[in-house]
C-alpha positions as CSV (number, residue, x, y, z in Angstrom):
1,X,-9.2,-18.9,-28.9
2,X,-7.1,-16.2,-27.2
3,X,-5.6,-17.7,-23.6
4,X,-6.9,-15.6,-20.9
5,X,-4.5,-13.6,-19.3
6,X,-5.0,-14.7,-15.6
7,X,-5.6,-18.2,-15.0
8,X,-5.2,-20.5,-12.1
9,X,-1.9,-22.7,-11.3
10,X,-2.7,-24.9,-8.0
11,X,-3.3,-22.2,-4.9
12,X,-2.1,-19.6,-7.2
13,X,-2.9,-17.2,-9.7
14,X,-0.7,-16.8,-12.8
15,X,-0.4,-14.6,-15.8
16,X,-0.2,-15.5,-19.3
17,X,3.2,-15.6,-18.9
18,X,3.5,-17.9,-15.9
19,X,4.2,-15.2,-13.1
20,X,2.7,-14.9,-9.8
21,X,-0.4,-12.4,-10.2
22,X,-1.5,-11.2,-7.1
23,X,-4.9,-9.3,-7.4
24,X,-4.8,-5.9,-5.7
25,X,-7.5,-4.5,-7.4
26,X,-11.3,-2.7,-6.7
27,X,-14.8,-3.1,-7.4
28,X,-16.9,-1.1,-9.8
29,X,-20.2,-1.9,-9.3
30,X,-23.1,0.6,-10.4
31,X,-26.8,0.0,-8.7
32,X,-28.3,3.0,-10.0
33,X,-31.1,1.9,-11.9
34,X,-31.8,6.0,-13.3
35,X,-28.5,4.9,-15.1
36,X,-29.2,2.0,-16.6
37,X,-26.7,0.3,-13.7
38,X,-23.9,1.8,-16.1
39,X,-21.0,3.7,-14.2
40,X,-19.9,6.9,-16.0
41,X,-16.6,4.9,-16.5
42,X,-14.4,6.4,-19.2
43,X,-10.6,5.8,-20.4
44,X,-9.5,8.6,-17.9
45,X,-10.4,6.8,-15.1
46,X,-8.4,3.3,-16.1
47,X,-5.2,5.3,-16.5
48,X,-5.6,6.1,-12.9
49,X,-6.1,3.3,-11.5
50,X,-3.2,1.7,-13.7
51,X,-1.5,4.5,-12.3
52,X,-2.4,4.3,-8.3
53,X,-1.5,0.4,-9.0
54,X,-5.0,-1.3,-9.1
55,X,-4.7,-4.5,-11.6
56,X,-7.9,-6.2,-11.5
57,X,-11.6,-5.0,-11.5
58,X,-14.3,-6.7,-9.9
59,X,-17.1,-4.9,-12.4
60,X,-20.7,-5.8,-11.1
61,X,-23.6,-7.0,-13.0
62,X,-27.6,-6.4,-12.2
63,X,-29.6,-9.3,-13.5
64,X,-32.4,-7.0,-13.6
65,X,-31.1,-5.0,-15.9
66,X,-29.2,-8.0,-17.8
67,X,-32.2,-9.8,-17.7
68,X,-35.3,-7.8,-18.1
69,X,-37.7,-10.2,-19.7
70,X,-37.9,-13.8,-18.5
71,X,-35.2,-15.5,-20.8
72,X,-34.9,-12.1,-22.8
73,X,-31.2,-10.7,-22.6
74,X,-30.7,-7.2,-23.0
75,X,-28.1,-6.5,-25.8
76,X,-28.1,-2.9,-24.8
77,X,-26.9,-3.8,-21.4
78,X,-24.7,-6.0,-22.2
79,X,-23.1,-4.1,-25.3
80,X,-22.4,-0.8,-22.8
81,X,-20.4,-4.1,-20.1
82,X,-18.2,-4.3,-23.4
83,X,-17.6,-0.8,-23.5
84,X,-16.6,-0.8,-20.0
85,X,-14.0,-4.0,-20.4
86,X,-12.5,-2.8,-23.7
87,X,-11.5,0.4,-21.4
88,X,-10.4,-1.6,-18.9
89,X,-8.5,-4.0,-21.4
90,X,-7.0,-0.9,-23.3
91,X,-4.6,-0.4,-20.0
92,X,-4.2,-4.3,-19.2
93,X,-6.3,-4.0,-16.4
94,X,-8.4,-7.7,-16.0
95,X,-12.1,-7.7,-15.4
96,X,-14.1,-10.8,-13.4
97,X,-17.8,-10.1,-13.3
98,X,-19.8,-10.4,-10.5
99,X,-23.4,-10.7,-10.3
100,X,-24.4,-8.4,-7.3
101,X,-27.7,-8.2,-5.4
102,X,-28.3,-6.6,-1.7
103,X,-31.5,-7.6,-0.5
104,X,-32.4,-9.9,-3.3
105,X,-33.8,-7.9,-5.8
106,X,-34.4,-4.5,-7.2
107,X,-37.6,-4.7,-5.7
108,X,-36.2,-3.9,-2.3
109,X,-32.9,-2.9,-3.0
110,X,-30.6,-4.3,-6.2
111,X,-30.3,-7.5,-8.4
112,X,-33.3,-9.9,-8.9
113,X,-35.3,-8.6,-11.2
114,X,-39.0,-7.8,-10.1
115,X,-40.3,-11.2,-12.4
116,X,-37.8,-13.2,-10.4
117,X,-38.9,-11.9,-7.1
118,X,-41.5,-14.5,-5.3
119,X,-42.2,-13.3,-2.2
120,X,-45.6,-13.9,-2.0
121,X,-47.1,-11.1,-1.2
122,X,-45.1,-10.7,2.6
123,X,-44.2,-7.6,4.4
124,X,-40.8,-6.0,3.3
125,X,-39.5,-4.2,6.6
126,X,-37.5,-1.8,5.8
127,X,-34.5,-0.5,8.2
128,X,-32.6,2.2,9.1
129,X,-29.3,0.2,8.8
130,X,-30.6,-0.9,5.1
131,X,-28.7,-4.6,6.2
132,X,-30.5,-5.0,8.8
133,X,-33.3,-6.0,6.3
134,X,-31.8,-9.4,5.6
135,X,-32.4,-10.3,9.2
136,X,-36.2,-8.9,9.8
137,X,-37.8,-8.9,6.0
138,X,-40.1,-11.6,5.7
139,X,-40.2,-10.5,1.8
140,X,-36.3,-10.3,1.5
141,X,-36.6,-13.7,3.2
142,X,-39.2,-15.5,1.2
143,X,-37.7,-14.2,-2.0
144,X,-34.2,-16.2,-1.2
145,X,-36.0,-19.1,-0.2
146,X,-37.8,-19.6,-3.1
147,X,-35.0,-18.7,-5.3
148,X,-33.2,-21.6,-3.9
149,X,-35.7,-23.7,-4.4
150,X,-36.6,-22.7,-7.6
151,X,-40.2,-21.9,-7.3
152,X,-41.7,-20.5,-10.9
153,X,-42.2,-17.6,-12.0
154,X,-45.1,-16.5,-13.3
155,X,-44.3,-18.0,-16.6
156,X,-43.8,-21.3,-14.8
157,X,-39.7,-21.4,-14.9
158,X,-37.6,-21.6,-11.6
159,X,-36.2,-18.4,-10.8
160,X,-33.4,-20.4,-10.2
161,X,-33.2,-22.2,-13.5
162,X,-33.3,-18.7,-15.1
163,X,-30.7,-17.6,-13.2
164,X,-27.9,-20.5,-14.3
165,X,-29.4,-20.0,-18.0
166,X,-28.2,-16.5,-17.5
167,X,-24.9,-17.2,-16.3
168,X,-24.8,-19.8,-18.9
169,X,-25.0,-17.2,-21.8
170,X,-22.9,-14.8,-19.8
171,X,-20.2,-17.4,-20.6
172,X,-20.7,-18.1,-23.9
173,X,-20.6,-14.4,-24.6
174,X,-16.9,-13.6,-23.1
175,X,-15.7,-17.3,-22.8
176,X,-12.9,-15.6,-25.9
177,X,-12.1,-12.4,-24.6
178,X,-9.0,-12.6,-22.5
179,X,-9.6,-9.5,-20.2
180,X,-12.7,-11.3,-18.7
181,X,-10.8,-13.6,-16.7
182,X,-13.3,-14.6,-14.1
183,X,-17.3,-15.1,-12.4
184,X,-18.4,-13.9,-9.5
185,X,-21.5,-16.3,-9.5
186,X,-23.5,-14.8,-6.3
187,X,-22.8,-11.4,-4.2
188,X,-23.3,-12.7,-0.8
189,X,-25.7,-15.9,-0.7
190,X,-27.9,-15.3,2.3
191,X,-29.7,-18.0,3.3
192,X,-33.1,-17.2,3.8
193,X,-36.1,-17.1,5.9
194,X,-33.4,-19.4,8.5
195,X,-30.9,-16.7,8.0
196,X,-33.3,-14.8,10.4
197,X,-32.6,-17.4,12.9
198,X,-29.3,-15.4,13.5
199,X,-31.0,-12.0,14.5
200,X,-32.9,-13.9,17.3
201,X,-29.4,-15.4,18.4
202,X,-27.9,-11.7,18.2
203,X,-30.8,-10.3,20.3
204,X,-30.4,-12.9,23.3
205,X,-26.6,-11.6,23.6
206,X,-27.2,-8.2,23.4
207,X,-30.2,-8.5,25.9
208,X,-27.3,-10.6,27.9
209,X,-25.3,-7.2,27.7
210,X,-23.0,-8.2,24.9
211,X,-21.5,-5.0,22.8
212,X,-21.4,-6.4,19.7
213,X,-19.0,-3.4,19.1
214,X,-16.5,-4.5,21.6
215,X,-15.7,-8.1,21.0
216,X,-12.7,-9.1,22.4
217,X,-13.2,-11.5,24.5
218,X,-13.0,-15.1,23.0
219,X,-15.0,-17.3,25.0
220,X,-18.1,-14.7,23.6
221,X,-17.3,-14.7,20.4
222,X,-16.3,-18.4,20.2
223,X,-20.4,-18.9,21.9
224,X,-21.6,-16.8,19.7
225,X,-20.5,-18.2,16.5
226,X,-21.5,-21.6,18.0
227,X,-24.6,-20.4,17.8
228,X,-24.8,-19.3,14.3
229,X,-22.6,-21.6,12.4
230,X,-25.1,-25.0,12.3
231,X,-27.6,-22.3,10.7
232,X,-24.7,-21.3,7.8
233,X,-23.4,-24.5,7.7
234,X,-26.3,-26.0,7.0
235,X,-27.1,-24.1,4.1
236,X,-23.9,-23.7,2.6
237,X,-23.4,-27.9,2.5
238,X,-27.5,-28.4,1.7
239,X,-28.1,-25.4,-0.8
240,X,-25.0,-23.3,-1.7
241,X,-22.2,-26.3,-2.7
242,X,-25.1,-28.3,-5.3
243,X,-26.2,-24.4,-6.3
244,X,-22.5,-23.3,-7.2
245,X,-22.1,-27.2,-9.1
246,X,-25.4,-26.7,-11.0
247,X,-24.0,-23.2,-12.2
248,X,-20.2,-24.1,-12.5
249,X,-21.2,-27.1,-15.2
250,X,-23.7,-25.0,-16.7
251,X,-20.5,-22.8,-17.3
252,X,-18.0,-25.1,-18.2
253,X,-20.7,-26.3,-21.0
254,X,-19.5,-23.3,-23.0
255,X,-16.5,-21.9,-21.2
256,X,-13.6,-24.0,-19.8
257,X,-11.0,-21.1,-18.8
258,X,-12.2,-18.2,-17.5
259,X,-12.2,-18.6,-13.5
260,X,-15.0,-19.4,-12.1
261,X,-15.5,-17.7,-8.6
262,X,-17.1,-18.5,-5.4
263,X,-18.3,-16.5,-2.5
264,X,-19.3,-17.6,1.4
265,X,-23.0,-16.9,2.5
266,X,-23.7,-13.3,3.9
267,X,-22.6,-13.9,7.6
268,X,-18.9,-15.1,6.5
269,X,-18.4,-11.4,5.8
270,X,-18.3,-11.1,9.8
271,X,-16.2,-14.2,10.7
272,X,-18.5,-17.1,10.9
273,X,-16.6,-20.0,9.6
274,X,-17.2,-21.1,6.1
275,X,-18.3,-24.4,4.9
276,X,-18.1,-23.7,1.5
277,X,-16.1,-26.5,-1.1
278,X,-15.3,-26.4,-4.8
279,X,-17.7,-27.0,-6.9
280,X,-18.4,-30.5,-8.8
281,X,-19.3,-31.9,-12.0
282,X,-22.2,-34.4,-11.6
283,X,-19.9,-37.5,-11.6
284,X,-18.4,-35.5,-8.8
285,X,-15.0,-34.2,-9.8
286,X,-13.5,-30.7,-8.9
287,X,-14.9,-28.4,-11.6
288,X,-11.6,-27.1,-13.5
289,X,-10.3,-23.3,-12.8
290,X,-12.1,-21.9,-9.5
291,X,-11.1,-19.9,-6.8
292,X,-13.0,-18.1,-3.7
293,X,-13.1,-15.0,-3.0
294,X,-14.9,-14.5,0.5
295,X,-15.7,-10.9,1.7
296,X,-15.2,-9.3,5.4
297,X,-16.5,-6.1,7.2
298,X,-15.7,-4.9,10.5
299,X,-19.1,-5.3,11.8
300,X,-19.4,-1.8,12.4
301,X,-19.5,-0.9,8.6
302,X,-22.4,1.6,7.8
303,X,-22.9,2.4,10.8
304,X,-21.6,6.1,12.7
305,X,-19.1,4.0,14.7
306,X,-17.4,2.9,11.7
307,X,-15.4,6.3,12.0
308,X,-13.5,4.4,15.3
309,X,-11.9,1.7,12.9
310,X,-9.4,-0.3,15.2
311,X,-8.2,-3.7,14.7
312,X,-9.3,-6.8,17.0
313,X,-13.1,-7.6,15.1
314,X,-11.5,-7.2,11.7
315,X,-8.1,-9.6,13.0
316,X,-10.9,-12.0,14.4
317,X,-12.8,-12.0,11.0
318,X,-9.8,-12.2,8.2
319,X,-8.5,-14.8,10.6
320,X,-11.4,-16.6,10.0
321,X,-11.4,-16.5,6.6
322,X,-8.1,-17.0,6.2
323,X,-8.2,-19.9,8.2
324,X,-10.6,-21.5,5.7
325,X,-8.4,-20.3,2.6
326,X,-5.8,-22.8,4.4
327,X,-7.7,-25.4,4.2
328,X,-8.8,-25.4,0.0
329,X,-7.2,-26.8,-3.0
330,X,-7.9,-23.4,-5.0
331,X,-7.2,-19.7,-4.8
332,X,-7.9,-17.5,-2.1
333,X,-8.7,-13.2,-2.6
334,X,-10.6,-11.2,-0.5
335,X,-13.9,-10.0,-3.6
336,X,-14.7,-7.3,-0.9
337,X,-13.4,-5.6,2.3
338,X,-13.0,-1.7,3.3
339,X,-15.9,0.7,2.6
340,X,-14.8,3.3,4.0
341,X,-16.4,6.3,2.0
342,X,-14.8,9.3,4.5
343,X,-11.9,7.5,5.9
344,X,-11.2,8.7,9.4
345,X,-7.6,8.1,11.0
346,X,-8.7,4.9,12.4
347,X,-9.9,4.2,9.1
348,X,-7.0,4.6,7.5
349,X,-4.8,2.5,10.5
350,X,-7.3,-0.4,9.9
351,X,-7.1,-0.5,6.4
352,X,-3.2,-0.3,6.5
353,X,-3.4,-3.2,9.0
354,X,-5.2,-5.3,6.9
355,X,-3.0,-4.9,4.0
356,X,-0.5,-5.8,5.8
357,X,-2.3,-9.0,6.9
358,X,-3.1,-9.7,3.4
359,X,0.4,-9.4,2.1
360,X,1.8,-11.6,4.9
361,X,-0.9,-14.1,4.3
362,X,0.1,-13.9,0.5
363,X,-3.4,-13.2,-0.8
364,X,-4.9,-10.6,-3.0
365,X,-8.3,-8.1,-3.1
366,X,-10.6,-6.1,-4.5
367,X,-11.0,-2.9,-2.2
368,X,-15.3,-1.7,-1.9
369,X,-15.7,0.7,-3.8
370,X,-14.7,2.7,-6.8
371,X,-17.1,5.6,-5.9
372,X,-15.1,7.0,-3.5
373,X,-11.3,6.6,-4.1
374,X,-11.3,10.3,-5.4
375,X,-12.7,12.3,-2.6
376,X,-12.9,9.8,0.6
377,X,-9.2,10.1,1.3
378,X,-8.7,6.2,1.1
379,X,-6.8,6.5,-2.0
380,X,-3.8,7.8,0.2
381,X,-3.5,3.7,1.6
382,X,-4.7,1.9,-1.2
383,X,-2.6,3.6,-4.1
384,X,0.8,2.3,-4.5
């Protein structure tokens, strides 16, 4: 079996030949359904970002479209993912795969697909800020829940159980190639009908007059993330850790190399402290080969004062995270950050700051998105 060429060493990645790899790479990940969730990706576009310096791709998978028919894999879908690796192999670029969802499922926005979606029969609200669903959908809501707890399909298998089968094959199929060096198991776990919990909590500061846009003082940001964090931390110890063991053995059944890769639940991305551990084997030893890859957003992403960019929200979040990466026994890279599809000037200051925090902190990441590194203007920061 060929060695894959990015493994882990302790708190480190390493190449095949044993040298620090430090991943500074971005995500590729296709939701458009009218395409088959298949970016037009071609050889062209590898050279460049060998070119601009990009050495990893975090490539994203739709389970919908992976996954059509209950326990029915698609070999179209999955022979066009080849295509796109080979590419991205052809230039020595490394590929992890993550499996993405927003809002669960392509039923309300990407990932689940619509056999896997039980949300008995509730209201999906949909928002102007499309997030902002995660907090007020009782469908979105319902459909995590039972997903977590494995409720059946209509077939009568856990939408749950489906889901690590997936994974399961997933492995099988690219445990030998040596480009595929890591999985992304879930795009931002979100918690749940609890997970709404937080948007009452949110509500009570803002009617208290707190700009969530302008959080610099500590003592309010320290009360409000007292708030939150027994509703994350409760899921990530109760339902996330067992979740990411059951799918890391199911994984390590088959595939005992290829990295496998953890994420925090959804509200991590905005500096709540993580709770999240390595996952276990059943007899409860460290599953082999993991590292975690968190994500952060200035909480203004996606909205029209993103254009402002500045620095003290994104330093309080990164610290966050990066404050937790000190504290594992595994890798640390940041699987998403950025977004900024227009970049403005304070754009482009914020996301020069925070490479700058990354390389002093020593980690790696996976800048959000591909799409628009041509015409946004953010290639002028990122390339290198």
């Amino acid at each position: 079996m060929a060695g894959k060429v990015i493994r882990v060493s302790g708190k480190r990645f390493i190449d095949d030949k044993g040298r620090d790899f430090v991943p500074y790479g971005i995500n590729m990940v296709c939701k458009d359904r009218t395409v088959g969730c298949i970016g037009n990706y071609t050889e062209e576009e590898f050279k460049f970002l060998k070119e601009n310096g990009f050495n990893l791709v975090r490539l994203g998978l739709q389970w919908c479209m992976a996954e059509p028919v209950p326990g029915v894999y698609s070999e179209d879908y999955f022979s066009k993912i080849d295509r796109i690796i080979s590419l991205a192999a052809a230039h020595e670029i490394p590929v992890f795969l993550d499996m993405h969802q927003d809002l669960y499922g392509a039923k309300f926005e990407d990932g689940a697909p619509e056999w896997a979606t039980v949300d008995e029969g509730a209201e999906h609200v949909r928002t102007e800020l499309w997030s902002e669903s995660y907090l007020v959908s009782p469908a979105v809501q319902l459909s995590f829940d039972n997903f977590w707890k494995d409720a059946p399909a209509a077939d009568g298998v856990g939408v749950r159980t489906r889901f690590v089968s997936l994974w399961k094959f997933i492995a099988a199929r690219y445990c030998d190639n040596p480009y595929v060096i890591g999985y992304d198991v879930f795009n931002e776990p979100f918690p749940g009908t609890v997970g709404g919990e937080v948007a009452l909590i949110l509500n009570e500061f803002m009617q208290g007059g707190v700009e969530l846009s302008n959080l610099e003082d500590q003592s309010t940001i320290m009360n409000i993330v007292g708030k939150i964090m027994p509703i994350t931390a409760s899921f990530e110890t109760g339902i996330l850790n067992p979740f990411y063991d059951e799918v890391g053995t199911a994984i390590r059944s088959v595939d005992k190399d290829t990295i496998l890769i953890l994420e925090s639940n959804y509200f991590a991305n905005a500096g709540i402290p993580s709770e999240v551990q390595p996952a276990c084997y059943p007899d409860g030893r460290q599953i082999e080969n993991q590292a975690w890859a968190p994500h952060g957003y200035d909480i203004l992403v996606d909205t029209s004062d993103y254009e402002t960019g500045g620095t003290e929200r994104v330093d309080f979040i990164f610290g966050s995270l990066l404050e937790k990466a000190d504290s594992l026994d595994i890798p640390c890279f940041f699987g998403e950050w950025g977004c900024y599809p227009n970049a403005s000037t304070g754009q482009k200051e914020q996301a020069r700051h925070l490479l700058e925090l990354f390389k002093r902190a020593g980690v790696g990441q996976t800048y959000y998105d591909h799409s628009h590194i041509h015409d946004g203007g953010i290639l002028e920061v990122l390339k290198r």
